[in-house]
Structure formats: structure tokens, C-alpha cells
DRENTORKOL-3810 file (N, C-alpha, C; in nm, 4 decimals):
REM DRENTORKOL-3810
@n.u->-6.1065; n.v->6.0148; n.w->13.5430; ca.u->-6.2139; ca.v->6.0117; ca.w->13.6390; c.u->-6.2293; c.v->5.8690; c.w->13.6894
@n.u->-6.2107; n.v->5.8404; n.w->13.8167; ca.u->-6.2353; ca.v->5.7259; ca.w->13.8776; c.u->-6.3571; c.v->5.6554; c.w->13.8652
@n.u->-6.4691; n.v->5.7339; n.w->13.9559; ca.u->-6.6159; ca.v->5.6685; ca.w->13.9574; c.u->-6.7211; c.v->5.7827; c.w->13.9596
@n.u->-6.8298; n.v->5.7696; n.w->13.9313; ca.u->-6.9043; ca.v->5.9078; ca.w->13.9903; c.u->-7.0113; c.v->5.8624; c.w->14.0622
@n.u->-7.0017; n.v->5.7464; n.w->14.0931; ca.u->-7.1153; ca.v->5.6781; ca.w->14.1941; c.u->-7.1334; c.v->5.8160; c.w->14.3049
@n.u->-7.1844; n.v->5.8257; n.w->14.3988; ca.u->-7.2118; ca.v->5.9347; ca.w->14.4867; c.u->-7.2288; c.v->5.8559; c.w->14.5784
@n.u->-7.2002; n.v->5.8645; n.w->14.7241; ca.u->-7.2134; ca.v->5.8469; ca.w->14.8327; c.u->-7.3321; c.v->5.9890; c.w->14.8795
@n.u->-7.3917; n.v->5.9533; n.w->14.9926; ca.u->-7.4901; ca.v->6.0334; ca.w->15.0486; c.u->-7.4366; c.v->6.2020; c.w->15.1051
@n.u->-7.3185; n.v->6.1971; n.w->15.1716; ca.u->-7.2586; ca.v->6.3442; ca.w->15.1954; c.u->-7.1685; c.v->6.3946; c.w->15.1314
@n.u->-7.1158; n.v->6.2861; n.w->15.0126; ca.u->-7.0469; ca.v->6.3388; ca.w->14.8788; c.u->-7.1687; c.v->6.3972; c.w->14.7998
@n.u->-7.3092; n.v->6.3749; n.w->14.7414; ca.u->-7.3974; ca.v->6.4489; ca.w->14.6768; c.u->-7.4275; c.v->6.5531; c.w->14.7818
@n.u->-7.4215; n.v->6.5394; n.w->14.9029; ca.u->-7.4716; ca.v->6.7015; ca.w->14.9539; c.u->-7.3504; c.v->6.7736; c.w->14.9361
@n.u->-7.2580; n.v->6.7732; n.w->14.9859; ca.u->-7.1197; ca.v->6.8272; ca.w->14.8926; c.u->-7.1283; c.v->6.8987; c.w->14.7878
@n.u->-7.1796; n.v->6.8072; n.w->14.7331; ca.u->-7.1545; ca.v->6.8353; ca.w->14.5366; c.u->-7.2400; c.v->6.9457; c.w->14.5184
@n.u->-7.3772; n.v->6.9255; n.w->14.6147; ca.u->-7.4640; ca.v->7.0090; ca.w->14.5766; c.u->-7.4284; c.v->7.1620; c.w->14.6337
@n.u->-7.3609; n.v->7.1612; n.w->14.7714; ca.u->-7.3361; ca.v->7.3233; ca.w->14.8069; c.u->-7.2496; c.v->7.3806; c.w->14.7349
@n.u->-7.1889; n.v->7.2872; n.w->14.6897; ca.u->-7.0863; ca.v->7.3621; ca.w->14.5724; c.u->-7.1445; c.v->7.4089; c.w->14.5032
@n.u->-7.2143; n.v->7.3461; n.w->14.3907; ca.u->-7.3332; ca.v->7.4471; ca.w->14.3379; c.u->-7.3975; c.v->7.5178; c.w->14.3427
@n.u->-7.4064; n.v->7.5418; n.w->14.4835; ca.u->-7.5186; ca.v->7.6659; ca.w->14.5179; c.u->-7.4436; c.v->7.7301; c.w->14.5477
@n.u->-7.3353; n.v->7.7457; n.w->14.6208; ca.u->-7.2175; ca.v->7.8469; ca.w->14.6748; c.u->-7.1754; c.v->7.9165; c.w->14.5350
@n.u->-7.1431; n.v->7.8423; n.w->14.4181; ca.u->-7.1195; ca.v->7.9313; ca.w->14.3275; c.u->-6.9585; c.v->7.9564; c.w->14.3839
@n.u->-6.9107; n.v->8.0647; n.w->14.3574; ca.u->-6.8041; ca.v->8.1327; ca.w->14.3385; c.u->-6.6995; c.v->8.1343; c.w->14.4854
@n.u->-6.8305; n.v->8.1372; n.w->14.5810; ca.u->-6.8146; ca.v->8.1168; ca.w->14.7224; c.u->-6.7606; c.v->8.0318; c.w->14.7731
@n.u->-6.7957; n.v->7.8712; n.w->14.7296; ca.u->-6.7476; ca.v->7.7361; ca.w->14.7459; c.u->-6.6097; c.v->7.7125; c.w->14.7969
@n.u->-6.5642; n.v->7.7440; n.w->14.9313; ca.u->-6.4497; ca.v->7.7303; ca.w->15.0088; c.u->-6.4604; c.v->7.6273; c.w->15.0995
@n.u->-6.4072; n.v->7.5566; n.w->15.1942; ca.u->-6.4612; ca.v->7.4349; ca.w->15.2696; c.u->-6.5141; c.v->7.5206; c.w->15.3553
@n.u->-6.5192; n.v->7.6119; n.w->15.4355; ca.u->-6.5708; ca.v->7.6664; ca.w->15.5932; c.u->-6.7130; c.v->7.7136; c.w->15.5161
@n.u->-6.6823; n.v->7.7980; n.w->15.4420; ca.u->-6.8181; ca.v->7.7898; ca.w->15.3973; c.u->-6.9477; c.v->7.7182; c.w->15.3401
@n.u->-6.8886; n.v->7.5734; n.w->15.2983; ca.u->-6.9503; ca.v->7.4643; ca.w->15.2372; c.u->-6.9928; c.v->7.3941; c.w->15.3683
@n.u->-6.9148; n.v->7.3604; n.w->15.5063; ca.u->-6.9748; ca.v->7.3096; ca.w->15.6365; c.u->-7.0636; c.v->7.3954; c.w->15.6746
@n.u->-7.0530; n.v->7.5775; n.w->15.6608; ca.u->-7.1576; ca.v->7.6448; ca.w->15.7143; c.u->-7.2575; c.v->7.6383; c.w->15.6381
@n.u->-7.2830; n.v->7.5783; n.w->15.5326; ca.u->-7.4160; ca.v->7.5504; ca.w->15.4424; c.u->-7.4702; c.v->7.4488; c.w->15.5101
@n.u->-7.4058; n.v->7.3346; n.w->15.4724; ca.u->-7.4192; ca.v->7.2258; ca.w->15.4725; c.u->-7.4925; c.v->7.2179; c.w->15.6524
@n.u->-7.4463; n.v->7.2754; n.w->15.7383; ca.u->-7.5115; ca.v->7.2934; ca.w->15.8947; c.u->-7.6422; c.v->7.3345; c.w->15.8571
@n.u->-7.6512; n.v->7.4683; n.w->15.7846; ca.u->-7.7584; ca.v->7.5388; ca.w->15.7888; c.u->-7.8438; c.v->7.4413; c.w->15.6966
@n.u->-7.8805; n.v->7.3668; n.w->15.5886; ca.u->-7.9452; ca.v->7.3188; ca.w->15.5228; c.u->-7.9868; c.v->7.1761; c.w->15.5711
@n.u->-7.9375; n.v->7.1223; n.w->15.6155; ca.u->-7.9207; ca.v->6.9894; ca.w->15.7031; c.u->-7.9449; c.v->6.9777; c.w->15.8545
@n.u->-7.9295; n.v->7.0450; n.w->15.9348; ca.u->-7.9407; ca.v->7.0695; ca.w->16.0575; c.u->-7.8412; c.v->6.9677; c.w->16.1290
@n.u->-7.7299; n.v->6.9391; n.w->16.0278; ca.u->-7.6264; ca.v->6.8145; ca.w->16.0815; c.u->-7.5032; c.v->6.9092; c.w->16.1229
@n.u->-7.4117; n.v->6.8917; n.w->16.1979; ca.u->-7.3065; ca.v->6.9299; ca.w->16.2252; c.u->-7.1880; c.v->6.8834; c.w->16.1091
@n.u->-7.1214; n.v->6.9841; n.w->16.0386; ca.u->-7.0423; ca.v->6.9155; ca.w->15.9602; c.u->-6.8701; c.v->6.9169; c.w->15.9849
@n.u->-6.8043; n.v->6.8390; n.w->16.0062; ca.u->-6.6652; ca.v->6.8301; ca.w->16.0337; c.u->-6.5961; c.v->6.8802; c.w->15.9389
@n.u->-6.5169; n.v->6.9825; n.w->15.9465; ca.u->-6.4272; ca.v->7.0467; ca.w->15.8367; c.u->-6.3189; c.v->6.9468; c.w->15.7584
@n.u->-6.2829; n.v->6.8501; n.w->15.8917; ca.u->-6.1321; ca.v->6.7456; ca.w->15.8357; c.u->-6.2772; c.v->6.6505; c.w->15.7433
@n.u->-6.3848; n.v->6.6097; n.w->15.7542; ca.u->-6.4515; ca.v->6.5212; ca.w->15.6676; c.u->-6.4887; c.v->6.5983; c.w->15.5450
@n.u->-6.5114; n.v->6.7217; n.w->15.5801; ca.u->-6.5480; ca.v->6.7854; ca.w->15.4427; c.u->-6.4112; c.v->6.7984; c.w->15.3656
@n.u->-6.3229; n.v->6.8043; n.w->15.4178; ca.u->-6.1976; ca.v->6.8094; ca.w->15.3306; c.u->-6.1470; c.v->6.6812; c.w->15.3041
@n.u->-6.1915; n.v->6.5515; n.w->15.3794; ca.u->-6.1439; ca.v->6.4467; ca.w->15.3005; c.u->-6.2632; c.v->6.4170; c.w->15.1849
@n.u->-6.3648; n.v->6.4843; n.w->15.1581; ca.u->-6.4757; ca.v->6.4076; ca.w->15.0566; c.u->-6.4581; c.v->6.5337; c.w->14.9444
@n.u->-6.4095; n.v->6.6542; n.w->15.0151; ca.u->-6.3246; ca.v->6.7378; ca.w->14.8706; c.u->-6.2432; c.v->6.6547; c.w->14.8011
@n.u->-6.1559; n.v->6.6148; n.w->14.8844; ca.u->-6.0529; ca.v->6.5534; ca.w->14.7895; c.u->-6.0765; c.v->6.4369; c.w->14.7215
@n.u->-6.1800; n.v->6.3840; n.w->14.8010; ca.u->-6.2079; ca.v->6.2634; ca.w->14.6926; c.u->-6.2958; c.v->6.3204; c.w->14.6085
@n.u->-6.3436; n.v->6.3811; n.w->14.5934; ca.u->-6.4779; ca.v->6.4284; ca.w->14.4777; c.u->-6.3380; c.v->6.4729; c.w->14.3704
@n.u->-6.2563; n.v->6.5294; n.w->14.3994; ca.u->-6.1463; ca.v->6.6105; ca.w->14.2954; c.u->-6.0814; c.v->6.4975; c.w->14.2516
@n.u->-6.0331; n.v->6.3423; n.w->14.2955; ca.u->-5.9862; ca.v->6.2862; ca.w->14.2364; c.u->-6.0926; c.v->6.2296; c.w->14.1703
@n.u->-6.2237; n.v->6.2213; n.w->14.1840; ca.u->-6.3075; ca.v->6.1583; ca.w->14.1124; c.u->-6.3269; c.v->6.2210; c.w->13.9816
@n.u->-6.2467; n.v->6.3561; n.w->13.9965; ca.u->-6.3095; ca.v->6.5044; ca.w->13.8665; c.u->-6.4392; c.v->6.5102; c.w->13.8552
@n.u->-6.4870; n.v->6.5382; n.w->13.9627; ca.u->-6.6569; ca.v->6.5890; ca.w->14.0109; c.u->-6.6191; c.v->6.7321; c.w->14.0143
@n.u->-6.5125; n.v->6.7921; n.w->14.1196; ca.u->-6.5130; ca.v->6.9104; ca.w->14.1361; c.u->-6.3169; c.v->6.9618; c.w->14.1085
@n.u->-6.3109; n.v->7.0930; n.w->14.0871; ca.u->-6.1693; ca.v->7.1028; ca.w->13.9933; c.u->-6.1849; c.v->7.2405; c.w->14.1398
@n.u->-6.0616; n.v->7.2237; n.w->14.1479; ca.u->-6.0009; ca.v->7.3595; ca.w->14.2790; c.u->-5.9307; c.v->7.4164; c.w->14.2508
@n.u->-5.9141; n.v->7.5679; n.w->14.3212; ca.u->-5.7926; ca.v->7.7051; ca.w->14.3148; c.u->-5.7716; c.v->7.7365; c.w->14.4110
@n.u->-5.7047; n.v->7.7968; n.w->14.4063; ca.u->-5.6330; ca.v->7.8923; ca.w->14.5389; c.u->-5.6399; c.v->8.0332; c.w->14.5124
@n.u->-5.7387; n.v->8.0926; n.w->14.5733; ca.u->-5.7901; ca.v->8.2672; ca.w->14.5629; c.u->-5.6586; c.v->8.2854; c.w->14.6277
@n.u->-5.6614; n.v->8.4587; n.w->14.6414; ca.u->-5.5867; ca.v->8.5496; ca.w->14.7000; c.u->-5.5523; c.v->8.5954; c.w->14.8242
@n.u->-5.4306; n.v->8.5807; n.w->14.8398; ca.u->-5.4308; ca.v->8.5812; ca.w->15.0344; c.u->-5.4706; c.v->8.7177; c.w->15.0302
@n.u->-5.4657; n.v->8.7240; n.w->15.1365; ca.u->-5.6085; ca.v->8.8283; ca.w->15.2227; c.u->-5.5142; c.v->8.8526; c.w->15.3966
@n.u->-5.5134; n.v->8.9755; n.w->15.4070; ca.u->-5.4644; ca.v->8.9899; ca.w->15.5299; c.u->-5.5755; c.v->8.9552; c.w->15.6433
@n.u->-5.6874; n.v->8.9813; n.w->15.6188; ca.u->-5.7572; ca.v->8.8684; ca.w->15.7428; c.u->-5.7456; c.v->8.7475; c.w->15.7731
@n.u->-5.6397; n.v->8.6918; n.w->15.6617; ca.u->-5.6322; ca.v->8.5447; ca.w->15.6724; c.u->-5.5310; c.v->8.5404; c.w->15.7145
@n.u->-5.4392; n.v->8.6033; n.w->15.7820; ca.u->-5.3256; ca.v->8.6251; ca.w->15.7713; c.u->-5.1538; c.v->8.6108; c.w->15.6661
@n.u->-5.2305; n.v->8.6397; n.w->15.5467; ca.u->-5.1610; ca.v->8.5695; ca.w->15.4108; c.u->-5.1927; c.v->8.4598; c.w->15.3671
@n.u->-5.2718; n.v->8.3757; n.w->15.3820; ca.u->-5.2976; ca.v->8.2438; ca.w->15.3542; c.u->-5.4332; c.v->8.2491; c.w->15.2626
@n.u->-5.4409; n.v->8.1556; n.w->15.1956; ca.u->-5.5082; ca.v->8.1538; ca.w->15.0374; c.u->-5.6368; c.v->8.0599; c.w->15.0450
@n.u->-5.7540; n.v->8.0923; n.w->15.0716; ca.u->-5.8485; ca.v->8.0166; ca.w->15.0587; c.u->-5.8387; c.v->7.9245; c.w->14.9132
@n.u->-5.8950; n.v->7.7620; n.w->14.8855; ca.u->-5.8890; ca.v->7.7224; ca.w->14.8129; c.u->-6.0764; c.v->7.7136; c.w->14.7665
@n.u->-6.1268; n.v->7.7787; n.w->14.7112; ca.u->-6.2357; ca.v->7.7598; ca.w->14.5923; c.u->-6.2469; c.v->7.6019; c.w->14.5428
@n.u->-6.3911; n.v->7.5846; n.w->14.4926; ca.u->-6.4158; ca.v->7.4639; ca.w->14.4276; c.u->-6.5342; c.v->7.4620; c.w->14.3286
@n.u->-6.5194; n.v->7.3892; n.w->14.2403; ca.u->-6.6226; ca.v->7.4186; ca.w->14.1388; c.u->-6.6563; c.v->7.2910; c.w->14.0743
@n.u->-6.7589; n.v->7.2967; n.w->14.0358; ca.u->-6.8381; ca.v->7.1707; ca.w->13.9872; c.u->-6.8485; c.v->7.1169; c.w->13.8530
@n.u->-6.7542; n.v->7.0334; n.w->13.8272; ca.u->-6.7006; ca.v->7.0366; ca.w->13.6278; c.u->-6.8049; c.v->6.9517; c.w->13.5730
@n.u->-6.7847; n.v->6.9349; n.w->13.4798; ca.u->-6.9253; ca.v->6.8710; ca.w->13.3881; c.u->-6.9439; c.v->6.7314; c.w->13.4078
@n.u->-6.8008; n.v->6.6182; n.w->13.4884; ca.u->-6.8528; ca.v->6.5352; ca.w->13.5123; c.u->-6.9747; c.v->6.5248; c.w->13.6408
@n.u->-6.9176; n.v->6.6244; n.w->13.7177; ca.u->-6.9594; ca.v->6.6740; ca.w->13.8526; c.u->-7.0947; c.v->6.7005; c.w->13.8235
@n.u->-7.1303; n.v->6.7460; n.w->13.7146; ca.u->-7.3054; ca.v->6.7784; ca.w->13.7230; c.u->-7.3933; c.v->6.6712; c.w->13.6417
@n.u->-7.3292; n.v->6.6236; n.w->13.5330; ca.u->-7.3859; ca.v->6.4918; ca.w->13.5139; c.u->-7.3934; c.v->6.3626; c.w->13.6031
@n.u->-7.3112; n.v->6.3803; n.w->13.7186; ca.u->-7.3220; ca.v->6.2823; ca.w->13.8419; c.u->-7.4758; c.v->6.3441; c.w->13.9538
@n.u->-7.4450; n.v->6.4532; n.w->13.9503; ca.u->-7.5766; ca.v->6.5057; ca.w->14.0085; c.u->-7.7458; c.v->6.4720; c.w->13.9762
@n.u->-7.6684; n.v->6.5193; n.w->13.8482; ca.u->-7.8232; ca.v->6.4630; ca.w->13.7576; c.u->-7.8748; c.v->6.3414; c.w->13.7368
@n.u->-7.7460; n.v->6.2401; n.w->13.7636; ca.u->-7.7827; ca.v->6.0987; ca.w->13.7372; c.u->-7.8528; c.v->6.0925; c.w->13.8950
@n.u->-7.8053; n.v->6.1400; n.w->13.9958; ca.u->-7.8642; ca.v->6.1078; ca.w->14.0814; c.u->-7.9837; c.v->6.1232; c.w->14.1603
@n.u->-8.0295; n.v->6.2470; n.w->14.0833; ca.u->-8.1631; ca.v->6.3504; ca.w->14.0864; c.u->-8.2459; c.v->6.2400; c.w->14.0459
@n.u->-8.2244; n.v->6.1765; n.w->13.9125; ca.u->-8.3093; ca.v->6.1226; ca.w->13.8175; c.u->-8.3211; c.v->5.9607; c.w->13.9131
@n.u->-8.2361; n.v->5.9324; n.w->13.9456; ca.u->-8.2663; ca.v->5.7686; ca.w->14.0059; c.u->-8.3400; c.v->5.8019; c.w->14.1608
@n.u->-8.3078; n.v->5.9599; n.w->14.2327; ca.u->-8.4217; ca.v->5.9831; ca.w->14.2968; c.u->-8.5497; c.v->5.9604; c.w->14.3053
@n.u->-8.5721; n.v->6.0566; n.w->14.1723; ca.u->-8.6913; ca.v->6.1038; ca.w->14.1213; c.u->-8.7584; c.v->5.9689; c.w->14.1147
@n.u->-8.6704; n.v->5.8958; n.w->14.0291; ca.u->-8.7430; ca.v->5.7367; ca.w->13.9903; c.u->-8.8026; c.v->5.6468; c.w->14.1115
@n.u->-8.7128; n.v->5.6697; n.w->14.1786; ca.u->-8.7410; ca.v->5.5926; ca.w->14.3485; c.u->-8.9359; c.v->5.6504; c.w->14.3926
@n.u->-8.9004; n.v->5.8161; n.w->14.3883; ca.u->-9.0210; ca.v->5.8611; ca.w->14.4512; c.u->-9.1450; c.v->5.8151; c.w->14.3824
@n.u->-9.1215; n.v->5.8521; n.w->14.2581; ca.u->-9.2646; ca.v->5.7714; ca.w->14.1465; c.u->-9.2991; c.v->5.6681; c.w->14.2033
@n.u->-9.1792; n.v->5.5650; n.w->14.2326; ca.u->-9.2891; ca.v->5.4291; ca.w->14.2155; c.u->-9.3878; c.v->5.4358; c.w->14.3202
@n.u->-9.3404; n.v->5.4899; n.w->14.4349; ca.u->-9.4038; ca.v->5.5075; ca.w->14.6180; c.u->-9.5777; c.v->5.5154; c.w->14.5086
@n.u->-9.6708; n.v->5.4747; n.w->14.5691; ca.u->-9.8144; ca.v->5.4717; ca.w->14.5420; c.u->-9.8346; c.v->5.5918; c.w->14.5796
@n.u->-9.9027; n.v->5.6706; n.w->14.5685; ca.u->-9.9495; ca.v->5.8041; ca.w->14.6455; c.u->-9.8394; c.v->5.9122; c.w->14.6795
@n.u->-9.7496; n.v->5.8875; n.w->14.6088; ca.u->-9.6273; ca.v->5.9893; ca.w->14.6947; c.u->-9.5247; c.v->6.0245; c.w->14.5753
@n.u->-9.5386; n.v->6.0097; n.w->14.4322; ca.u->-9.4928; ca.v->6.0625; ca.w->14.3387; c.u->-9.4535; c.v->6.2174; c.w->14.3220
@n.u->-9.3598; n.v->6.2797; n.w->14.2678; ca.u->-9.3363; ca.v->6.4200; ca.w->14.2671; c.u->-9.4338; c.v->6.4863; c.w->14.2255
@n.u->-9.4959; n.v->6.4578; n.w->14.1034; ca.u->-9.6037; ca.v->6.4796; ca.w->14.1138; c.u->-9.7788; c.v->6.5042; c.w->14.1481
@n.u->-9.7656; n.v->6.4004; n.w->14.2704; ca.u->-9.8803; ca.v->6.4689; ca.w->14.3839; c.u->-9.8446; c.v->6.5192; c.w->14.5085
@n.u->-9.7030; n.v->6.6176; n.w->14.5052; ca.u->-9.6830; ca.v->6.5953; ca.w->14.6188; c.u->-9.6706; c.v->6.7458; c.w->14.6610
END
């Protein structure tokens, strides 16, 4: 594992993977990532921050089953390995920490 520092659209990444679950393909991770964000997401960027999250061993990939709608061709899956969620969490938590200090604006009054 290289680093697990997180960049800002490498943790949203990380995170649709997680929520996609089983689903977690790139077309479907930009169509999250649109819908949750209201950002437009580039498929060639989401596939270069796949690949770096996989060399980082954040997230571990397969190749499902071609599919004649695809015309034989094999969607590749992605999943979120244990360094991958302890990077999450580190980053939840130095969130979280950020929001506390704000005077009046802690997670807890909010």
C-alpha cells in the first residue's frame, strides 16, 4: 500500500463504492457520484482515481461476466478492502474533528 492520504474526489470515490455495494462498476459510480454531488463526473477521471485508489489497496477489482448487452465485454466491479475503510474512517474522524471546533456548529448542535 502506497499512501492512504485521500484527496477530495478520491474519498467521494471511495465512498460510492461503498454504497454501490456489489454494483460498484465505473458508469455506475459517475452516475452516483452526478446524482449525489450535482457535479458532472468524467468517466476517463473516474477511471484514473480507480486506478490509483487500487494501487493505493483502498479498493481490490474483478471482472463480472460478459453479458450480451455488452456486447461480450466484462464489466470490472470494485470493492472497498480494509485498508480502504480505515482510510475512510480516518477521514470521517479528522472531519468530524474540524466541525467540533467551529463555535456553534459542532455535529452535535447541528
Amino acid at each position: 500500500m502506497k499512501g492512504t492520504n485521500l484527496g477530495e474526489f478520491e474519498e467521494l470515490v471511495l465512498l460510492t463504492i461503498a454504497a454501490l455495494m456489489s454494483e460498484a462498476y465505473s458508469v455506475a459510480i459517475c452516475d452516483e457520484l452526478e446524482k449525489q454531488t450535482g457535479r458532472s463526473a468524467k468517466l476517463g477521471v473516474v477511471h484514473a482515481v480507480l486506478n490509483r485508489l487500487e494501487e493505493k489497496g483502498l479498493v481490490k477489482s474483478k471482472l463480472g461476466e460478459a453479458t450480451s448487452t455488452r456486447g461480450g465485454k466484462r464489466k470490472r466491479y470494485y470493492s472497498v478492502t480494509a485498508a480502504g475503510k480505515s482510510a475512510l474512517l480516518k477521514a470521517k474522524e479528522v472531519r468530524d474533528n474540524l466541525w467540533n471546533m467551529i463555535p456553534g456548529m459542532s455535529l452535535k448542535n447541528i
